[in-house]
N, C-alpha and C positions, 0 to 999 in steps of 0.2 A: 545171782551168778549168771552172767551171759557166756552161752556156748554156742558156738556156730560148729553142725558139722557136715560134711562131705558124705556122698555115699562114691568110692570106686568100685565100677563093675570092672572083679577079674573071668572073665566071663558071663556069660548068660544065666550062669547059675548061682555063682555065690556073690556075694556082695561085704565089704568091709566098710566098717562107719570110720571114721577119724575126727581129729577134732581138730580143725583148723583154729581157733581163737577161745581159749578160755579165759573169763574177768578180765578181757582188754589184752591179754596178751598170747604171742604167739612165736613157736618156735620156727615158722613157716619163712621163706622167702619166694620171690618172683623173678621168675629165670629170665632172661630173653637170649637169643642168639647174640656171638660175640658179633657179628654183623649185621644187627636188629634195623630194618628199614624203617622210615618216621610212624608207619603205622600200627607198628610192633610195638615201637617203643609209647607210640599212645595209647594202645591196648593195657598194656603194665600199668601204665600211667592208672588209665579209666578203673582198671579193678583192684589198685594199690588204694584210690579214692573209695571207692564203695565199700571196700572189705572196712577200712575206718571209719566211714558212717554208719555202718551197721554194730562195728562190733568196737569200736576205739583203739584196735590197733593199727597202728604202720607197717607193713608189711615192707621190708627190704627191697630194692628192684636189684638185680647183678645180672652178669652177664655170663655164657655157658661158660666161660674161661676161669673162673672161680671155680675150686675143689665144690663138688658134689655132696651133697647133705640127703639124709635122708628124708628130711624137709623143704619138698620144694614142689613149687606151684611149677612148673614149665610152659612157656609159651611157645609153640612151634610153628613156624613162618614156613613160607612158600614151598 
């Protein structure tokens, strides 16, 4: 069973695990700004790759313009 997971610090003090990819799959997407500039959108690109060489899934790319999930990687530009 492959799991990749995430630690988010909500402050300094506590910490929450998640689970970004279990057996290949994931409820997760990659946001980028609905006016994502080309290096934003290579970024998504870059870690849309890697997240599926490590763990065999495809991870989504959309744009903030999309309804809001409670799964979502965000990329935030300039």
């Amino acid at each position: 069973m492959m799991c990749i997971a995430l630690l988010l610090l909500a402050g300094a003090v506590s910490a929450q695990a998640i689970t970004l990819v279990e057996n290949g799959q994931s409820r997760y997407r990659i946001v980028i700004p609905a006016n994502a500039i080309a290096s934003e959108r290579y970024a998504a690109e870059e870690l849309q790759r890697y997240i599926e060489k490590i763990s065999g899934a495809k991870l989504p790319i959309v744009t903030a313009t999309d309804k809001p999930t409670d799964y979502e990687i965000r990329l935030a530009g300039r």
